[in-house]
C-alpha positions in Angstrom: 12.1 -32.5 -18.6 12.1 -29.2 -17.5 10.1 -28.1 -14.2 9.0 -24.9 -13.5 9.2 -22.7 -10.2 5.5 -22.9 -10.1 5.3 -26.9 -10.0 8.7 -26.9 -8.0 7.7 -25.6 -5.2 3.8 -27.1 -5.3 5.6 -30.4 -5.5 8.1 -29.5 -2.7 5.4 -28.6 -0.3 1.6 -30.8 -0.4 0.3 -28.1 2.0 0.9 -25.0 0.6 -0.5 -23.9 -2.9 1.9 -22.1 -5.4 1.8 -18.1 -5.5 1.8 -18.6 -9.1 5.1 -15.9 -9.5 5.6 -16.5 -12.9 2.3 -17.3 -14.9 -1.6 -16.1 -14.7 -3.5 -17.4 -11.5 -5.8 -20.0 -13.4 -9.5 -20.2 -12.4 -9.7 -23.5 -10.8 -7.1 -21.7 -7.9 -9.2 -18.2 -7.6 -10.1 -17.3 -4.5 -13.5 -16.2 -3.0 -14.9 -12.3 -3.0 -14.2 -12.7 0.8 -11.2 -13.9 0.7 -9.4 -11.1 -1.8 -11.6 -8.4 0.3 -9.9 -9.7 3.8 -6.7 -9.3 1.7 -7.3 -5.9 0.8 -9.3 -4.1 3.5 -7.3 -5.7 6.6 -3.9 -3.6 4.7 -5.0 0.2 4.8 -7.5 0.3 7.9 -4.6 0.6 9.8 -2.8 3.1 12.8 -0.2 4.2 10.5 -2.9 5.2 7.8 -4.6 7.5 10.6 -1.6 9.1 10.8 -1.9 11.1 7.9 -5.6 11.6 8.1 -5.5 13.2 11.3 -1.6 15.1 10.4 -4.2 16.8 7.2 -6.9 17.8 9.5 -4.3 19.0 12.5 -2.6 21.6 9.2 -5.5 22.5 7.3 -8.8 22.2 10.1 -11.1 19.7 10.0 -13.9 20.4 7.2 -10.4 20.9 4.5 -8.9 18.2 6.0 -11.6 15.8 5.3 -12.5 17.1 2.2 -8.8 16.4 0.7 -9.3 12.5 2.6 -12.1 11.8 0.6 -10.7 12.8 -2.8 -7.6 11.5 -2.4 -9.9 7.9 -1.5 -12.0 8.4 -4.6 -9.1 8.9 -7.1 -7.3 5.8 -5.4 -10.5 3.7 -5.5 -10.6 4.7 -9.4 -7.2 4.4 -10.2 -7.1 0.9 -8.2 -9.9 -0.3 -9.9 -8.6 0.0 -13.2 -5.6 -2.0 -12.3 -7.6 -4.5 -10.0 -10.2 -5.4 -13.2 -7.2 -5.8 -15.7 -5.8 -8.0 -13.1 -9.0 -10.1 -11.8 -9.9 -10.7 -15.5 -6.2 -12.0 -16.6 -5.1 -13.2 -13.5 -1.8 -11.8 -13.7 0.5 -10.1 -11.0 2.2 -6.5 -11.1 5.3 -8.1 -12.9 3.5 -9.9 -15.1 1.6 -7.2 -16.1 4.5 -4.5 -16.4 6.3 -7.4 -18.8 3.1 -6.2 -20.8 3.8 -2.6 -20.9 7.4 -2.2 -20.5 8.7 -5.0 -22.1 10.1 -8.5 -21.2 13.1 -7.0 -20.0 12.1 -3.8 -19.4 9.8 -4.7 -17.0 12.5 -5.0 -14.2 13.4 -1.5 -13.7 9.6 -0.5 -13.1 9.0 -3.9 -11.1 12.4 -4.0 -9.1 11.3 -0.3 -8.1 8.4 -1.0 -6.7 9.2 -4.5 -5.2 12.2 -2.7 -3.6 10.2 0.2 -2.3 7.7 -2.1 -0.8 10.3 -4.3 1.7 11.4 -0.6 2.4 8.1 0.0 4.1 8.1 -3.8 5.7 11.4 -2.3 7.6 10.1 0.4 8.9 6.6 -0.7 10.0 8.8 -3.5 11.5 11.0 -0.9 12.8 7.7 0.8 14.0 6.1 -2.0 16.1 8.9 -2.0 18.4 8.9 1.7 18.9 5.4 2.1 19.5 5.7 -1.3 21.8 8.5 0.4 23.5 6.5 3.8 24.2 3.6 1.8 25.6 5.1 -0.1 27.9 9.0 0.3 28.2 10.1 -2.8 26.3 13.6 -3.1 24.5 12.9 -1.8 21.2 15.4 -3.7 19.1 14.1 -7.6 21.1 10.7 -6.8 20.1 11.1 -5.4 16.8 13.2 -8.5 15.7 10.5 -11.0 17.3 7.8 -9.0 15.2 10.3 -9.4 12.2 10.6 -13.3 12.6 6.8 -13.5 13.3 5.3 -11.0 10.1 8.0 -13.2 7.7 6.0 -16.2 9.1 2.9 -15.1 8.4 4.0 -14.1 4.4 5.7 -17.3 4.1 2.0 -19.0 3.9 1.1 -16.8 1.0 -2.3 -15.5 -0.2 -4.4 -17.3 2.6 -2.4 -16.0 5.6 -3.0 -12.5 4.4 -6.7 -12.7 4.3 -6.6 -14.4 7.8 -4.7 -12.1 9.3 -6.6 -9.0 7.4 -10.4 -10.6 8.8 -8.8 -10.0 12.2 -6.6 -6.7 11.9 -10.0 -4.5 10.7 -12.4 -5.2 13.5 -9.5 -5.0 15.6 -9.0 -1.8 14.3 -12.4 -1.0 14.8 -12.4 -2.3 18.6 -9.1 0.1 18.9 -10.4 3.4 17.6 -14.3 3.1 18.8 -12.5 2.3 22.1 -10.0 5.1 21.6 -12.7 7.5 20.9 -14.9 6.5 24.2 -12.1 7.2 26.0 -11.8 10.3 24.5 -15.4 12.1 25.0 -14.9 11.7 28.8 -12.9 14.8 28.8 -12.9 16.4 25.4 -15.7 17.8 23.8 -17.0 15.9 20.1 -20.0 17.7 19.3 -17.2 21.2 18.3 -14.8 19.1 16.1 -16.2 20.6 13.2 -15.0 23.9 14.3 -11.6 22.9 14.8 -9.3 25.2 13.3 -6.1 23.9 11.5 -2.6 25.1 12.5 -1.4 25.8 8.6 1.7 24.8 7.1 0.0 22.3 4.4 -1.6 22.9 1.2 -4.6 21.0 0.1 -2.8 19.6 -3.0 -0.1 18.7 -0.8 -2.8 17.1 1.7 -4.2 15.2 -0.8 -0.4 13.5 -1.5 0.3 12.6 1.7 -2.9 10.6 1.8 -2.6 9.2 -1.4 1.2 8.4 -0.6 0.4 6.2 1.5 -0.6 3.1 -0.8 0.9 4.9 -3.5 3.0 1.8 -4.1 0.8 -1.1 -3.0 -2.0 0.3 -4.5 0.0 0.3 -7.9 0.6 -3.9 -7.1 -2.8 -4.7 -6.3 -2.9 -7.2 -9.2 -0.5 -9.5 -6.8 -3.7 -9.3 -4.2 -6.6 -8.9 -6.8 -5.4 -11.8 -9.4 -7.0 -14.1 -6.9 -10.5 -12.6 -7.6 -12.4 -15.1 -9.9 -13.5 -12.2 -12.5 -12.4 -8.2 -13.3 -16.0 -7.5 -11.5 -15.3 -8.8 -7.9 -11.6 -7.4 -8.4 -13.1 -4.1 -8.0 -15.1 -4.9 -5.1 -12.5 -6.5 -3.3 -10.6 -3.2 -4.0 -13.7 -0.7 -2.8 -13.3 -2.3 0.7 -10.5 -0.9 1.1 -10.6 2.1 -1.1 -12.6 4.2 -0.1 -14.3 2.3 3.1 -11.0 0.7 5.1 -9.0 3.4 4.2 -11.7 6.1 4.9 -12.3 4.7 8.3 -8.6 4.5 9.6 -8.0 8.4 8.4 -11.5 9.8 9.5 -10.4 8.2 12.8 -7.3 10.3 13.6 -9.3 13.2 11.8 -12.2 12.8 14.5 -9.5 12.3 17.3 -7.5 15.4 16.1 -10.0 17.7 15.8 -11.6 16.9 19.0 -8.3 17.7 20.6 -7.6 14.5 21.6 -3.8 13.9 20.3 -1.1 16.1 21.9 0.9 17.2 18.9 -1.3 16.3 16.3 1.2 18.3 13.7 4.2 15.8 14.3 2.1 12.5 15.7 -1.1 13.5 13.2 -4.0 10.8 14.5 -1.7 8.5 16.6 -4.1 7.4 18.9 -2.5 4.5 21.3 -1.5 7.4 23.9 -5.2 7.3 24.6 -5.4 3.4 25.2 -2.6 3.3 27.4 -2.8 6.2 29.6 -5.0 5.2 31.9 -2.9 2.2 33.0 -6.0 -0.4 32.9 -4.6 -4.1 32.1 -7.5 -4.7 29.8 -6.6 -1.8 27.6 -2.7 -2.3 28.2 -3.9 -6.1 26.1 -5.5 -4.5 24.1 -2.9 -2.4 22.7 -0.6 -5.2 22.3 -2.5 -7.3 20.2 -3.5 -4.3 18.4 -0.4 -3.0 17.7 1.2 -6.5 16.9 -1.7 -7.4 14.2 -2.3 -4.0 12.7 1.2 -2.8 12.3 1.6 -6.9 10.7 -0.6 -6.5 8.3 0.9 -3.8 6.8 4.5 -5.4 7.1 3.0 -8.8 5.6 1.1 -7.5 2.9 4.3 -5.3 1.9 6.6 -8.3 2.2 4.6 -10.3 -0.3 4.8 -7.6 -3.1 8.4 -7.3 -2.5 9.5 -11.1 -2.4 6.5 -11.7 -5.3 8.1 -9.1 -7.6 11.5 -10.2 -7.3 11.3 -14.0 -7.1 9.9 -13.0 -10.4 12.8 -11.4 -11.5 15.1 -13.9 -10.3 13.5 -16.6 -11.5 13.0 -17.9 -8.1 9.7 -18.5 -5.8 7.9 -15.8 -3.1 8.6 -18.1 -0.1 12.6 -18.3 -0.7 12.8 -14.1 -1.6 10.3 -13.6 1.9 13.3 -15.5 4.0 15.9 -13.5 2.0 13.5 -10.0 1.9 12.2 -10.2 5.3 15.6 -11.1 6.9 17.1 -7.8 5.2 14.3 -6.2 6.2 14.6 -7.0 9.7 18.1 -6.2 10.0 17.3 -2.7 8.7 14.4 -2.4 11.5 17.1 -3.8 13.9 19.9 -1.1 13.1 17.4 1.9 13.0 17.7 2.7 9.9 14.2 3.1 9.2 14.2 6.0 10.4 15.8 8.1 8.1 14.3 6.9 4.8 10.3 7.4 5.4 10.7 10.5 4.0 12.3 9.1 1.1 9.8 6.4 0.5 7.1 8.7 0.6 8.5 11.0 -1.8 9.5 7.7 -4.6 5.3 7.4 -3.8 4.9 10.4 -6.0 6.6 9.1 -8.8 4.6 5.8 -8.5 1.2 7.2 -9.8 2.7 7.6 -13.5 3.6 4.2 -13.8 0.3 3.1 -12.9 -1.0 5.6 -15.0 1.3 4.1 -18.2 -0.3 0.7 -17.4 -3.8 1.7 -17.6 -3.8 3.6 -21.0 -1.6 1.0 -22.3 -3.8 -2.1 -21.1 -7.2 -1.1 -20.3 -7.8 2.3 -22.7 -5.7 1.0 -25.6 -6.9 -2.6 -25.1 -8.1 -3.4 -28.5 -5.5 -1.4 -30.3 -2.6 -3.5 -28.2 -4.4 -6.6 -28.0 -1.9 -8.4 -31.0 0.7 -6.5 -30.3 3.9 -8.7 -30.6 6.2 -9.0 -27.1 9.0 -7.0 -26.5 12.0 -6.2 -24.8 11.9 -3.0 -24.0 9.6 -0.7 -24.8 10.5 3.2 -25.1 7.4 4.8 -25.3 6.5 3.7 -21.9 9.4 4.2 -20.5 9.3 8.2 -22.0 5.5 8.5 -21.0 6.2 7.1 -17.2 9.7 10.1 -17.2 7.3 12.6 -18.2 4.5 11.9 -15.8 7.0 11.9 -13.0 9.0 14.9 -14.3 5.9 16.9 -14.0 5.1 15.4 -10.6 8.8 16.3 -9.1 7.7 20.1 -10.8 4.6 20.3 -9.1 6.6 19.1 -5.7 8.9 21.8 -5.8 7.4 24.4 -7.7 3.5 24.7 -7.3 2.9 23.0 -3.9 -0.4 24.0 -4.1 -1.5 21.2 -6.0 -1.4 17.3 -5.6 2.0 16.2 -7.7 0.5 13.0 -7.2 -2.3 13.6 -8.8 -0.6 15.8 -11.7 2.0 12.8 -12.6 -0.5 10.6 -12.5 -3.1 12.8 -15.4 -0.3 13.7 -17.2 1.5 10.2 -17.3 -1.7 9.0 -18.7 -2.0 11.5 -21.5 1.4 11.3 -22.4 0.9 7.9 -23.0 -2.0 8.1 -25.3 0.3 10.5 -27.2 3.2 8.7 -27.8 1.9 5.4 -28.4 -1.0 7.2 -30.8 2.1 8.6 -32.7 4.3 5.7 -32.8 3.5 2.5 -34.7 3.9 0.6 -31.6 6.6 0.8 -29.1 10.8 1.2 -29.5 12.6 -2.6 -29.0 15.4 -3.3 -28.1 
């Protein structure tokens, strides 16, 4: 008899559950509204995603540069939510849901992408926690950013559970950080003129609203690997408005507020960076603070990053998510180690424009062509969403290059979709192969 990776590893291992890699989470193992909400709104209420939010406000002034945070949030908390509801009320992950789409074998390029993209970002927020560590206090960068490394695969190695844990903690923490950051702050610069702050230019608002959407571009895509815990479609979508638009809004308004109030030396290059202010004036309490902050925030991004990596590809290889975390997060690290991360941020953020049109394939296909697709027979590759996905992204990389004055997110990801409903409207079904 025949075992599968699923039962494999729940038999090899009485104390931790199976991910469920390669079939549907089943209802008895769903997890609580709190539990999928720690998940989600301890990953983007983080100091890497006020960043952007104050880099936006620092190009374009303060009332433009919120105004492009909170669209960006509310197209991400709509497009998210279609994806999280597909995925609460099937149970299924990212890769199981692309096999849907793209076919049983055509699933790997759009899965591999993403899972690829994902350990990308673990290296360099790995990478980044022993810059930032090194900055604060004059540690050995390379020491502590393989500690970190060894530490964040730890954490992923407990699955699901671990990553709400860790997410309870990293948002109040947050929330201690920047409140903190922001007393600080008003002792010598002035709040109640931030609204008058002028930006420096350089940055469109179309281009503003990318980099915020960039962000989570990717995760944001494979929320159904966080969201398949949520016992129905329903509280899928509320796990997913805690961190779209609230989390998310509250890390970015943060470095907005701090920009604006002139707080951040070179807010166009550091955007809302704000753990200069926590460690200048030298007080041990703060000095903790920062450490734990920076160790738990900057970890729930890598953790959360590392699980939709190794969860996609111990799909694709057949294998389980705590074996590809080892093999993922020790590649991962040795990137972080050698510096290479960075020289491809740039680069991962730019794939996060071609992103959006994928997602955008999977929600016409699986959510507005439900009923028409619901017998449809499997496949191994399917063409037409393979075409729709080239043309969403096509028009994205135009938009990029040739009309920055719009969001090429945003385009690929409305034009993706309509392409879509085209082809597929056309066609009798899909191309196999």
């Amino acid at each position: 008899m025949t075992t599968s990776p699923d039962a494999a590893e729940k038999t090899a291992s009485s104390e931790l559950e199976s991910e469920f890699e390669h079939s549907p989470v089943p209802q008895s193992h769903r997890k609580s509204l709190f539990t999928v909400s720690s998940v989600w709104f301890g990953f983007p209420m983080i100091l890497t995603n006020a960043v952007p939010g104050g880099l936006v406000v620092a190009m374009l002034g303060f009332w433009p540069g919120v105004a492009a945070i909170l669209v960006a949030n509310v197209i991400m908390f709509v497009y998210v939510s279609l994806l999280s509801h597909r995925a609460g009320s099937t149970g299924k992950s990212f890769a199981l849901q692309a096999t849907e789409t793209f076919g049983s074998k055509g699933y790997a390029f759009a899965s591999g992408l993403l899972a690829t993209v994902v350990v990308g970002w673990f290296a360099f927020n790995t990478g980044a926690t022993g810059a930032s560590l090194n900055a604060a206090f004059g540690w050995n960068e390379t020491l502590i950013a393989a500690i970190a490394g060894v530490l964040f695969i730890g954490i992923t190695y407990l699955g699901i559970k671990a990553l709400s844990w860790l997410g309870a903690v990293a948002a109040p923490l947050f929330i201690i950080a920047a409140a903190t950051a922001m007393i600080l702050a008003s002792q010598e610069h002035d709040f109640s003129k931030l609204t008058s702050f002028q930006g420096a230019g350089g940055m469109t608002f179309g281009v503003a609203v990318t980099s915020i959407m960039a962000t989570f571009a990717d995760s944001g895509t494979m929320t159904a690997d966080f969201t398949r815990w949520s016992k129905n479609g329903k509280e899928a979508v509320i796990a997913t408005a805690t961190a779209f638009p609230f989390a998310s809004l509250v890390a970015q308004l943060s470095g907005a507020l701090l920009v604006a109030a002139g707080a951040i030396a070179s807010p166009t290059t550091s955007g809302g960076d704000f753990t200069p202010i926590l460690t200048g004036p030298g007080n041990p309490i703060l000095q903790i603070l920062v450490l734990v902050f920076v160790v738990i925030n900057l970890g729930s991004v890598c953790t959360h990053c590392l699980y939709n990596g190794a969860l996609g590809w111990s799909h694709l290889t057949k294998s389980t998510m705590r074996k590809l975390t080892l093999i993922l997060g020790v590649v991962g690290v040795i990137v972080a180690l050698i510096g290479a991360w960075h020289y491809f941020v740039n680069w991962l953020a730019f794939l996060g424009v071609l992103v959006p049109p994928l997602g955008a394939v999977l929600i016409a296909d699986q959510i507005i062509l439900a009923k028409k697709n619901a017998n449809r027979p499997e496949q191994t590759f399917r063409g037409v969403a393979f075409i729709a996905w080239a043309i969403g992204a096509a028009a994205a990389l135009v938009v990029h290059f040739a009309a920055p004055f719009l969001s090429d997110a945003v385009v690929g990801l409305v034009v993706g979709l309509v392409a879509y409903l085209a082809l597929d409207g056309r066609s009798k079904g899909a191309v196999s192969a």
